[in-house]
C-alpha positions in Angstrom: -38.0 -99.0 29.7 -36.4 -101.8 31.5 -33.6 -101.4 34.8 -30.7 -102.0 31.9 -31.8 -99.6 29.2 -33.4 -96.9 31.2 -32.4 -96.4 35.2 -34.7 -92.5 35.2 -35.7 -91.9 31.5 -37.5 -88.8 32.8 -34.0 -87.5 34.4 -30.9 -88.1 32.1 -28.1 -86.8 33.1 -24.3 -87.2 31.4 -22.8 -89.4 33.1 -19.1 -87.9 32.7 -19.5 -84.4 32.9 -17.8 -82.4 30.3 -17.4 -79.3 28.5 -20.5 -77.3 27.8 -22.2 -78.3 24.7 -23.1 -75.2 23.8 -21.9 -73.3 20.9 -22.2 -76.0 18.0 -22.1 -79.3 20.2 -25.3 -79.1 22.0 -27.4 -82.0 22.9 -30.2 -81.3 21.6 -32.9 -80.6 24.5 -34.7 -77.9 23.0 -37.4 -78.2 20.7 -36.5 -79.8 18.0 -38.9 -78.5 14.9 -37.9 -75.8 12.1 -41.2 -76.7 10.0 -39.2 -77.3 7.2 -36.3 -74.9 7.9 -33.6 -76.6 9.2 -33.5 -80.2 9.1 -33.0 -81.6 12.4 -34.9 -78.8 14.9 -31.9 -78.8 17.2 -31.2 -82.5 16.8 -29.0 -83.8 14.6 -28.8 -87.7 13.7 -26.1 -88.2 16.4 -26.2 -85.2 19.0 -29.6 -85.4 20.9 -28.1 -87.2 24.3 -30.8 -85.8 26.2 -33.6 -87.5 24.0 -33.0 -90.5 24.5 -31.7 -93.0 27.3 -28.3 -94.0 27.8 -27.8 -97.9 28.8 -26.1 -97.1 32.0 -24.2 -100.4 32.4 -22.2 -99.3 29.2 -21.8 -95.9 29.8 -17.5 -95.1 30.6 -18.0 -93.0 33.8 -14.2 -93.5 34.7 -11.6 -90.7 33.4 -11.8 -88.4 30.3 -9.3 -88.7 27.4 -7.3 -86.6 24.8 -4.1 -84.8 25.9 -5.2 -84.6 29.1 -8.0 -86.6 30.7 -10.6 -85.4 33.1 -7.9 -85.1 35.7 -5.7 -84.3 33.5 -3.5 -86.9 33.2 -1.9 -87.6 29.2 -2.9 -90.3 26.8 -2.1 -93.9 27.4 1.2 -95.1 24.7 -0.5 -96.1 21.6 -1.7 -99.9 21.4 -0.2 -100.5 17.5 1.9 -97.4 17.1 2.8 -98.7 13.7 -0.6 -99.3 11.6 -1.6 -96.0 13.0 1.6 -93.9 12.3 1.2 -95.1 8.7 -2.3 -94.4 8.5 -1.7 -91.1 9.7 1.1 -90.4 7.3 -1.1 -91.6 4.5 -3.9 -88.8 5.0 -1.1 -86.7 4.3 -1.3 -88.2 0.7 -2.9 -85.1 -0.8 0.1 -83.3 -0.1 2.7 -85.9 -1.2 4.5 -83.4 -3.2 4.8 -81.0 -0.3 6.1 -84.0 2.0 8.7 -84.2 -1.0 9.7 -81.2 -1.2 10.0 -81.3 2.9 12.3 -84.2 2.9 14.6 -82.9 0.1 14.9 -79.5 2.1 16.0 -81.3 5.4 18.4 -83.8 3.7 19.6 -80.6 1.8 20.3 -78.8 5.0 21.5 -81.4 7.0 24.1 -81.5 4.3 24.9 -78.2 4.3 25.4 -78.3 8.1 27.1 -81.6 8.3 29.5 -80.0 5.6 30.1 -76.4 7.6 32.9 -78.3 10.1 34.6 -79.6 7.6 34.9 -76.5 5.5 35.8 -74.4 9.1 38.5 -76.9 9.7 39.9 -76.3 5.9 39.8 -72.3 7.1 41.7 -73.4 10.2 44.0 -75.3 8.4 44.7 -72.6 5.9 45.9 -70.1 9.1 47.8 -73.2 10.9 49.5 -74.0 7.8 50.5 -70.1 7.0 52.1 -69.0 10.5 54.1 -72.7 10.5 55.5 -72.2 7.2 56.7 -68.9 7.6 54.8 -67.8 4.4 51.9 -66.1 5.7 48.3 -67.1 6.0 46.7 -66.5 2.2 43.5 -64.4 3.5 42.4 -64.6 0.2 42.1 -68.3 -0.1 40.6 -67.9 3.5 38.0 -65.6 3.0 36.7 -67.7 0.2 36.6 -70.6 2.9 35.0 -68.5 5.3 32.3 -67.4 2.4 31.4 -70.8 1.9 31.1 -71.8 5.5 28.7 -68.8 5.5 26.7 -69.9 2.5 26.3 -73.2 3.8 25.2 -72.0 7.4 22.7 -69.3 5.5 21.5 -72.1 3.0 20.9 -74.7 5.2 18.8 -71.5 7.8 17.2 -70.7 4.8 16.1 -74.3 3.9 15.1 -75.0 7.3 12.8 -71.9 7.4 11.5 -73.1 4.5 10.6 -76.7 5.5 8.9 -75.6 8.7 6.6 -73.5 7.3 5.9 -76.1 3.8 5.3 -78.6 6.7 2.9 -76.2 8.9 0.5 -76.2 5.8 0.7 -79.9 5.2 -0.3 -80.8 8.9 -2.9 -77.9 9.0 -4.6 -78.7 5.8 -4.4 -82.5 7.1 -6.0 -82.0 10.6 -8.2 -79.7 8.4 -9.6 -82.2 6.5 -9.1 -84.7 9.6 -11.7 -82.1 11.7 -14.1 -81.9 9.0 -14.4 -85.7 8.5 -14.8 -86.5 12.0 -17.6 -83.4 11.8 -19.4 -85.4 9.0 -19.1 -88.7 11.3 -21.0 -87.4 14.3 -23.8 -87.3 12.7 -23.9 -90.5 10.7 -23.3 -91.9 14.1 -26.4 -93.9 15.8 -27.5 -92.5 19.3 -26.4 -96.3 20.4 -22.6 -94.9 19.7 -23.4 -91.8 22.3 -25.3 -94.8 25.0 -21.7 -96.3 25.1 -19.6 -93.5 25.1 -19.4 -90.7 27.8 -20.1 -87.2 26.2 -16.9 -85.8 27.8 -15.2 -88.5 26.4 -16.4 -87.7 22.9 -16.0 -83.9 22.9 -12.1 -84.8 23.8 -11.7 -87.1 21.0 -13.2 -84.1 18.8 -10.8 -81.2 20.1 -8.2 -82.3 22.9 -7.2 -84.9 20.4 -6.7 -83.7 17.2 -4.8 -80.4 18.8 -2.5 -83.2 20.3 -2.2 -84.7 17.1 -1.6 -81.3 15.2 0.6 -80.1 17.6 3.0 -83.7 17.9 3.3 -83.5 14.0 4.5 -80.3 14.1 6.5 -81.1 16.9 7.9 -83.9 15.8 8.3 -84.8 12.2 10.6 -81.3 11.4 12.7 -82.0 14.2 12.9 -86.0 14.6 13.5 -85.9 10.7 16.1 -83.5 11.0 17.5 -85.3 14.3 17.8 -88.5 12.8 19.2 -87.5 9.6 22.1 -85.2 11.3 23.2 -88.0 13.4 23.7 -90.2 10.1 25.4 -87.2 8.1 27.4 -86.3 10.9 28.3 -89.9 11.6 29.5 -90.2 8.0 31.5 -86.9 7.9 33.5 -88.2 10.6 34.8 -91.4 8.9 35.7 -89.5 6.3 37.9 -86.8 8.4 39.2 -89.8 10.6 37.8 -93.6 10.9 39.3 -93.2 14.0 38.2 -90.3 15.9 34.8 -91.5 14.4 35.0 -94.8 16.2 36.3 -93.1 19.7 33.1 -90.5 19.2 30.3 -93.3 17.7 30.9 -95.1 21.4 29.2 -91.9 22.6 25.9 -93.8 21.4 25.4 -96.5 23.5 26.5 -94.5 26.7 23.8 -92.1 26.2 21.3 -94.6 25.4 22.5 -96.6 28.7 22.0 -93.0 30.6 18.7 -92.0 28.5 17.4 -95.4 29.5 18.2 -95.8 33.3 16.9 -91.8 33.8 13.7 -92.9 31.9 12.9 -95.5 33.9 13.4 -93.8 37.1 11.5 -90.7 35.8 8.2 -92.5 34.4 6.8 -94.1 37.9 7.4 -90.5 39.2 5.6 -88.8 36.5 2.9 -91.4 37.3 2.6 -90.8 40.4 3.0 -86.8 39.8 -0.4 -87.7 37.0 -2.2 -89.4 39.5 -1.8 -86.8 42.5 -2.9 -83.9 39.9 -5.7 -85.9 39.4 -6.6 -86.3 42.5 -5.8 -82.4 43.5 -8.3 -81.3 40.3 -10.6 -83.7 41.7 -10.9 -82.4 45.1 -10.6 -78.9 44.0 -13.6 -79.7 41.3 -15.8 -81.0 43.9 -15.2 -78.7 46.6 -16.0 -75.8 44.5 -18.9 -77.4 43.0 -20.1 -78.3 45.8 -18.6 -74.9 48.3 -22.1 -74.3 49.5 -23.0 -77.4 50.7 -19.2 -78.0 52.3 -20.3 -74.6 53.9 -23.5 -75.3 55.4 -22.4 -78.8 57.1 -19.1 -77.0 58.3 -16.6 -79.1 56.2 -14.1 -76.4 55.5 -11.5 -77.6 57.4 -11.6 -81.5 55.9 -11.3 -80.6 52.9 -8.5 -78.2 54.1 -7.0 -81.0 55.2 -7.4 -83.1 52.7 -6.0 -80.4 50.3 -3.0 -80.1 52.4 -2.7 -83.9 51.9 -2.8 -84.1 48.2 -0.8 -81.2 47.8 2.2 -82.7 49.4 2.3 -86.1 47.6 1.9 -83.9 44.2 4.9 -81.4 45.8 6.7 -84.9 46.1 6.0 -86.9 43.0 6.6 -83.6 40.7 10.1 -82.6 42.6 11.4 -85.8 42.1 9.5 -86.5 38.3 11.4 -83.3 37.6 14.8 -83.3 38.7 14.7 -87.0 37.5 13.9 -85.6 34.3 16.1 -82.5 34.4 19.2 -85.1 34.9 18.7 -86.1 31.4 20.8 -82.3 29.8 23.7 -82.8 32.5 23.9 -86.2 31.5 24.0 -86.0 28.1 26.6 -83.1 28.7 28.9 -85.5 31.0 28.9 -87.8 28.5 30.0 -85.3 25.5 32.4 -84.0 27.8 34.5 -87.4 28.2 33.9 -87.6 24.5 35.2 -84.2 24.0 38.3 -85.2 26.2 39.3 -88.3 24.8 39.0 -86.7 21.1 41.2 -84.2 21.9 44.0 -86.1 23.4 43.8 -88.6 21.0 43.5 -86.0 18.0 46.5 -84.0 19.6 49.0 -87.1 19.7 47.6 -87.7 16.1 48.5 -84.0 14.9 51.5 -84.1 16.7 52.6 -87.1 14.8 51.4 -86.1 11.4 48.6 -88.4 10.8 45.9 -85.7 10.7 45.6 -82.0 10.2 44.7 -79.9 13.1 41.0 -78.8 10.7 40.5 -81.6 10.7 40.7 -82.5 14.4 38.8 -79.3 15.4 36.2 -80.6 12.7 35.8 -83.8 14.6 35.3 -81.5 17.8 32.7 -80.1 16.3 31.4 -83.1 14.9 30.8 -84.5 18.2 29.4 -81.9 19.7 26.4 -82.2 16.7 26.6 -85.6 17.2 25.2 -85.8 21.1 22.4 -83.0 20.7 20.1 -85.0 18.0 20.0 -87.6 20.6 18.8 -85.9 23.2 16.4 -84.4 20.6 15.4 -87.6 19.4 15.2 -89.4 22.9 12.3 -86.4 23.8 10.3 -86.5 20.4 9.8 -89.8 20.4 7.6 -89.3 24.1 5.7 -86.3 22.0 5.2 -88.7 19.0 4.0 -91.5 21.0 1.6 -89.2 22.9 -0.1 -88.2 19.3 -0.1 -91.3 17.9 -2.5 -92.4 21.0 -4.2 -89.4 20.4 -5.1 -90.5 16.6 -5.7 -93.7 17.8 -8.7 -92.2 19.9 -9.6 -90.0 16.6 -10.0 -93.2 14.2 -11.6 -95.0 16.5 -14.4 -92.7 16.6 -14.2 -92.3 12.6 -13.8 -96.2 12.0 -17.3 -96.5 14.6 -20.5 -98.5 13.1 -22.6 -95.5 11.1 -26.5 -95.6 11.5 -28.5 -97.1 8.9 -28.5 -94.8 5.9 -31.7 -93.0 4.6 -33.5 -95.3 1.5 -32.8 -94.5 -1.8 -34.7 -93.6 -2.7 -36.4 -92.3 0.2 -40.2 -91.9 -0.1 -41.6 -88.7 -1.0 -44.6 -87.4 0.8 -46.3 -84.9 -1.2 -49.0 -82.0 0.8 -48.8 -81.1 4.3 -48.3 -83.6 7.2 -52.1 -84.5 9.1 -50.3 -86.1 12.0 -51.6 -89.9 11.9 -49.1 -91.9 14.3 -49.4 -95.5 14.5 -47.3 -98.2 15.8 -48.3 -101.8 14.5 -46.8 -105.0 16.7 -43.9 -102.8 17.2 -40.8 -104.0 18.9 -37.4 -102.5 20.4 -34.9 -103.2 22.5 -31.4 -101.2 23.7 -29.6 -104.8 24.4 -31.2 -107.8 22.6 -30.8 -110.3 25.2 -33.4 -107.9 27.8 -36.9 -107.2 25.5 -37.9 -103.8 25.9 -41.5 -103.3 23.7 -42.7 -106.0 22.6 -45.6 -105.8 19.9 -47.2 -102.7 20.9 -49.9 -100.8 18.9 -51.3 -98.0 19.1 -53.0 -95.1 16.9 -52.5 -91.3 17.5 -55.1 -89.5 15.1 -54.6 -86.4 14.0 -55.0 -83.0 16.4 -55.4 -85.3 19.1 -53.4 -85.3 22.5 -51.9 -88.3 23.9 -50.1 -88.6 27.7 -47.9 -91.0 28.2 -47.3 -91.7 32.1 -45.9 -94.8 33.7 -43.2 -94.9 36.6 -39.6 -94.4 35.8 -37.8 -97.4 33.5 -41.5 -97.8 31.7 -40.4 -96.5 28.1 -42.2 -94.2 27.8 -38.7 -91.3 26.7 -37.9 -94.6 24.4 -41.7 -94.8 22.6 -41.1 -91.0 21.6 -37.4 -91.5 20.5 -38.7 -94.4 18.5 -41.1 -91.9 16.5 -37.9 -89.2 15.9 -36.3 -92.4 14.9 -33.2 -91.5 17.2 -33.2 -95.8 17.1 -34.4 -98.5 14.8 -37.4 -100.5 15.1 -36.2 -104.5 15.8 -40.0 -105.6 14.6 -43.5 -104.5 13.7 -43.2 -100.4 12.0 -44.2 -97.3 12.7 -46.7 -94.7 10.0 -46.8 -91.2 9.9 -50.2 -90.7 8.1 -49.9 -94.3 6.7 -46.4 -94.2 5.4 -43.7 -95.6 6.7 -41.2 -94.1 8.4 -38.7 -96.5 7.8 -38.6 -95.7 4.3 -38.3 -91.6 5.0 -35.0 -90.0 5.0 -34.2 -88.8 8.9 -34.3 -85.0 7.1 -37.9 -85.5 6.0 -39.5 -86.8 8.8 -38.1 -84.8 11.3 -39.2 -81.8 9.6 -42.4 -81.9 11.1 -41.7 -83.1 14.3 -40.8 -80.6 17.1 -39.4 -81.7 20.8 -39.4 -79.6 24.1 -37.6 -81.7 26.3 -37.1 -81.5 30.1 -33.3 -81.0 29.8 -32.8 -77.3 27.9 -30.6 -76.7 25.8 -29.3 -73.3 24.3 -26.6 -72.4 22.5 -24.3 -69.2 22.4 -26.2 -66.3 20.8 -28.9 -64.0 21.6 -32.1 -64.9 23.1 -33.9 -63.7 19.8 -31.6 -66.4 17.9 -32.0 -69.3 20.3 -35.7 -68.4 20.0 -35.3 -68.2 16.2 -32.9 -71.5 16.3 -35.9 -73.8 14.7 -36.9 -71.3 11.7 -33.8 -69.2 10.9 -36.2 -67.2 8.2 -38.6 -65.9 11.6 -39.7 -62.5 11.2 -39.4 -60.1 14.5 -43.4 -60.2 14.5 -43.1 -64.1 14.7 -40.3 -64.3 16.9 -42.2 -61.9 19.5 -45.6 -63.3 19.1 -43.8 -67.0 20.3 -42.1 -65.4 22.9 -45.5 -63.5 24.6 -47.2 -67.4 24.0 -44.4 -68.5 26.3 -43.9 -65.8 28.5 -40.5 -65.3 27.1 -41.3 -61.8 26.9 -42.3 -60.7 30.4 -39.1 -61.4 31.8 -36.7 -60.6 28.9 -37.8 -56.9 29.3 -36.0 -57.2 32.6 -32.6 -57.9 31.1 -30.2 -55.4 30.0 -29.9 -56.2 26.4 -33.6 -57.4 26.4 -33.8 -59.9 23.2 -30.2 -59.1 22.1 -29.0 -60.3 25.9 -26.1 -63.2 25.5 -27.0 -66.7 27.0 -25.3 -69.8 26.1 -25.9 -73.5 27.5 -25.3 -72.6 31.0 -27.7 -70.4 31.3 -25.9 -67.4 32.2 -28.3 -64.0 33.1 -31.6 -66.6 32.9 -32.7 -69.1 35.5 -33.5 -73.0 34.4 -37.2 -71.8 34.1 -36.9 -69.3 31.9 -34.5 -71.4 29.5 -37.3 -73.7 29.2 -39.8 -71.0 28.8 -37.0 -70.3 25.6 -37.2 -73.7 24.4 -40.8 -73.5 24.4 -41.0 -70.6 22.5 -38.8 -71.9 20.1 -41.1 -75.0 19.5 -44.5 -72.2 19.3 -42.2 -70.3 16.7 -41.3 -73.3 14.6 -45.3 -74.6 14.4 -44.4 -78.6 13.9 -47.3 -81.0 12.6 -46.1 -83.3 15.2 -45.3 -82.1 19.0 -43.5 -83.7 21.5 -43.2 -82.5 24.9 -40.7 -84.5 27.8 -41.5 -82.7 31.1 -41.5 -79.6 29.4 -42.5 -77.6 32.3 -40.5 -79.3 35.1 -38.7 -76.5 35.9 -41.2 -73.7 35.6 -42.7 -72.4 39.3 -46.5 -73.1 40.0 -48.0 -70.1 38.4 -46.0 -69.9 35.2 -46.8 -73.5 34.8 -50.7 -73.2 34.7 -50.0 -70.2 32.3 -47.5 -72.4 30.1 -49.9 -75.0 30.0 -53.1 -73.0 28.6 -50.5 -71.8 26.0 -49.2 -74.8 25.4 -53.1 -76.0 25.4 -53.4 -73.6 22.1 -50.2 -75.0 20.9 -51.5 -78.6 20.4 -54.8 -77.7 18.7 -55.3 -79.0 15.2 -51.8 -81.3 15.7 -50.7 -84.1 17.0 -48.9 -84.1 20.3 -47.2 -86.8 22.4 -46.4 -85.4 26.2 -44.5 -87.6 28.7 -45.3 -86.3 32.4 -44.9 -87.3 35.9 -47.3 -84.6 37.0 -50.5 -86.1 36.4 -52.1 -82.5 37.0 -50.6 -81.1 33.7 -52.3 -83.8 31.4 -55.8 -84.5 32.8 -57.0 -82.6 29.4 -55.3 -84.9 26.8 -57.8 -87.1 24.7 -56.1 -90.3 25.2 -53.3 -91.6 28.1 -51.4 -94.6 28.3 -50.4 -96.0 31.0 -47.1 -97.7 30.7 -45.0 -100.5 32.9 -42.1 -102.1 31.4 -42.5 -101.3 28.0 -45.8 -102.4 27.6 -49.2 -100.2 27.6 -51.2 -101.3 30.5 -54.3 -99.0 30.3 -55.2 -95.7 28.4 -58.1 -93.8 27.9 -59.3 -90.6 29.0 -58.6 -89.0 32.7 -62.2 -89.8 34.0 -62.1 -93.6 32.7 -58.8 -94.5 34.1 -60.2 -93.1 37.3 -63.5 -94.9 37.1 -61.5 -97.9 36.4 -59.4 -97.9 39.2 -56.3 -99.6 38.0 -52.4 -98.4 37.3 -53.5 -95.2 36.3 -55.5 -94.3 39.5 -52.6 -95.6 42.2 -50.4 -93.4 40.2 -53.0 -90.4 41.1 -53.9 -91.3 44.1 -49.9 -91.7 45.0 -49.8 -87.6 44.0 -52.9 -86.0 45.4 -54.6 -88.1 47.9 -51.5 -90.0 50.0 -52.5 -90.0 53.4 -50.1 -87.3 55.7 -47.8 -88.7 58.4 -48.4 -87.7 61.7 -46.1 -85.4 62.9 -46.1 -86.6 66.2 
């Protein structure tokens, strides 16, 4: 594989570390074959990271995304906040009676709230009126005020309670459907998609993102709807009370969106800087923990100390200020409803004394403009929250609205009988970018039950000639056969029935070590699953656990060292019994001794089918019947071990580089 396509294809590492992949998300690295069972073996059309090669010069190493990015830092403000807010609303389109129904119930309790002042002041006008008259206050006619302010308050509670949990169901069901979509899209996704985009990255776009969407919908559309329409029904109440009062309390707005404005500018480069110093801080703290025993054994402690110390203070700095910046926004707002409260009440008092308005009415205006100021405040702050998700769906349809992999034929060719294992490639040609040739019409023939050992330094293609066979990528010229048919014209499912992988990078997912062996062939019977698991050598160490086959592992590992979750891997690809057999460095982590045991297991395992093995150790393949020798895509020798070696060429520097470099003199 070329410098651009392929920098170790023997070593591939993600190149933004991420969550584990365990537990549904895996990448893949284990063997890969269910004989039939399930139909990817542990790779799906879109999740297998580790079986292929990532083009590292358009691979996103800088920070994670979602909510919170790999340091932890929020979402970027939407590029076209508009398009996407109405596309959002529209998936909400299955539950258009329920949005409905949600909007009647908050226009209907707005109402009812923006009538409850008004009624109050009617009660306070009834009591006013009674003492000044000498008559009495009619409690009768006051109760019957009082009821009605109490109906409204209960009705409008009750509506409310109503609308919030109507609108909980129509964003749950929505992200619902959202999740499962985007579930259905990784794997119509090409491996290409995964080259470009770090796997961190994705796995936020998947969960970070949609929780931020979830949660800034339920966030925001109760209480920004609500917001929006008390201010409007409040607004109106008032001119209908007193045009006046109104107009002294509507000049209220643009004071607090002058003060909203000026604190929000202030606040925003200090909550940038407060971002970038958490970063930093997770950073540091990520690395030095990582890394704790090496910062231990070259004596470091004290640097990174220091350099903790550091960080810490500009965070303490940029979040004090960020903060209290932020926190001005409530005293503010309250300043400002004070003067307002002020000036209505000497201007409504000269009004009352002169006659010109009822003193309800006046404490209804009050009250009015103390409803008035909070919506605004609540408006200013969802507005941040709905921004924030509406980057966050950005992200989400971005990944939906990617190019899909070619679809399956249809309709797809139908191989009847069992598989014999015939590979050839004919003039067969590929490249990750089209402007740097990869493979360039290379042929070969792999007949059935034989071995073939593919070798070559790192960057040859040789990763890329086996993912070319899984057809993890598409052929750019010439095609490949699978016992003389096509597999171009195979559906994914088919062909990768047959075809198991064992891969240098593990992968297991959370379960038992009897399931993770059993991953490749759900229906496995005990007597299967052990008999793979002696063939691997699964079995003398899992005695040593506590749980023995029933012990939890998961992706990292946990109770079982990196040799013995390949020794898993391998058992799972002896359990699943593929036509086909393809095996990446499969022992790279396993000491010495188990190795030479693997490998006469392994040796067992490849009679009677085809198997393709990609090694650097050129000990573990001087059996195999055929190897080819690869250098920048192209096949420069192959035979058998003893003619490569007679011939003297690529093959035999490449030996003679392992076993017979000359020693440096010590002195």
């Amino acid at each position: 594989m070329s410098d651009i396509a392929d920098p170790d294809p023997e070593n591939p590492a993600d190149p933004t570390p991420g969550p584990s992949a365990a537990n549904g998300a895996g990448s893949g690295n284990a063997s890969a074959s269910t004989n039939g069972a399930a139909p990817t073996r542990g790779v799906t059309d879109a999740d297998d990271t580790a079986a292929h090669r990532p083009p590292p010069s358009e691979l996103r190493g800088g920070p994670g995304s979602g909510r919170m990015s790999s340091f932890g830092a929020p979402p970027e403000r939407s590029k076209n906040f508009g398009a996407t807010a109405r596309r959002l609303v529209g998936r909400m389109a299955p539950d258009r009676f329920r949005v409905v129904a949600v909007l009647t119930m908050a226009v209907v309790s707005v109402a009812f709230v923006a009538a409850g002042p008004w009624v109050l002041g009617r009660a306070t006008d009834i009591v006013f009126n009674g003492l000044r008259s000498g008559n009495g206050v009619d409690f009768g006619r006051l109760h019957r005020t009082l009821g009605a302010a109490l109906a409204l308050y209960t009705g409008s509670f009750l509506l409310s309670y109503l609308q919030s949990y109507v609108l909980a169901g129509v964003v749950q069901r929505t992200m619902f459907a959202l999740r499962a979509e985007v579930e259905e899209k990784l794997h119509r996704l090409p491996l290409s998609y995964l080259d470009r985009n770090a796997r961190g990255d994705l796995l936020s776009r998947v969960t970070n993102d949609i929780d931020n969407v979830a949660q800034s919908l339920q966030q925001t559309l109760s209480q920004l709807l609500t917001s929006l329409l008390t201010v409007v029904a409040v607004l109106v109440m008032m001119f209908v009370v007193s045009p006046l009062l109104a107009t002294v309390a509507a000049l209220t707005v643009p004071m607090s969106i002058l003060a909203l404005k000026q604190i929000a500018k202030r606040s925003k480069t200090r909550f940038i800087a407060q971002w970038k110093h958490t970063g930093q801080l997770n950073g540091l703290i990520e690395e030095a923990f990582t890394g704790h025993a090496i910062v231990k054994a070259f004596g470091r402690q004290e640097e990174v100390e220091g350099r903790f110390r550091n960080t810490n203070d500009d965070l303490f700095e940029a979040s004090f200020g960020a903060q209290f910046m932020s926190g001005a926004i409530q005293p503010a707002m309250a300043f400002i409803g004070n003067l307002n409260y002020v000036a209505l009440a000497v201007i409504g008092g000269v009004r009352v004394a002169g006659g010109a308005i009822s003193l309800g009415d006046v404490q209804a205006i009050i009250q009015y403009s103390r409803q008035f100021t909070q919506p605004l405040t609540h408006t200013a702050s969802m507005v941040n929250v709905l921004q924030s998700g509406i980057a966050s769906t950005e992200r989400v349809f971005e990944l939906l609205d990617a190019e899909e992999q070619s679809p399956d034929p249809v309709p797809a060719l139908s191989v009847q009988g069992p598989t014999r294992g015939r590979v050839a490639f004919e003039s067969v040609s590929f490249s990750y970018d089209p402007a740097v040739p990869l493979i360039e019409d290379l042929s070969l023939v792999a007949e059935p039950g034989t071995t073939v050992a593919i070798v070559g330094p790192t960057g040859a293609g040789k990763t890329t000639l086996v993912n070319l066979i899984m057809r993890f990528y598409e052929l750019d010229g010439g095609r490949i056969t699978l016992d003389g048919h096509d597999i171009a014209a195979m559906a994914r499912r088919t062909l990768r029935a047959d075809i198991g992988m064992v891969l240098q990078d593990t992968w297991l997912f959370g379960g038992t070590i009897r399931e993770n062996i059993a991953y490749g062939r759900p229906d496995a019977t005990e007597e299967d699953i052990l008999a793979a698991a002696r063939a691997a050598y699964v079995d003398r160490f899992v005695h040593a656990l506590p749980d023995g086959y029933d012990t939890m592992i998961d992706d990292e590992g946990g109770t079982v060292s990196a040799g013995e979750k390949q020794l898993l891997t391998i058992a799972r690809a002896f359990l699943a019994d593929p036509a086909i057999l393809i095996l990446d460095e499969a022992t790279s982590s396993v000491d010495t001794r188990t190795e030479v045991l693997v490998q006469r297991a392994m040796a067992s395992l490849r009679s009677d089918r085809t198997s393709f093995v990609i090694a650097h150790r050129l000990s573990t393949i001087r059996n195999a019947d055929v190897i080819l020798v690869m250098e920048a895509g192209r096949i420069v020798e192959q035979g058998s071990h003893e003619q490569l070696i007679a011939a003297g060429g690529a093959y035999y520097t490449l030996y003679q580089t392992q076993f017979s470099a000359a020693v440096a003199d010590p002195a």
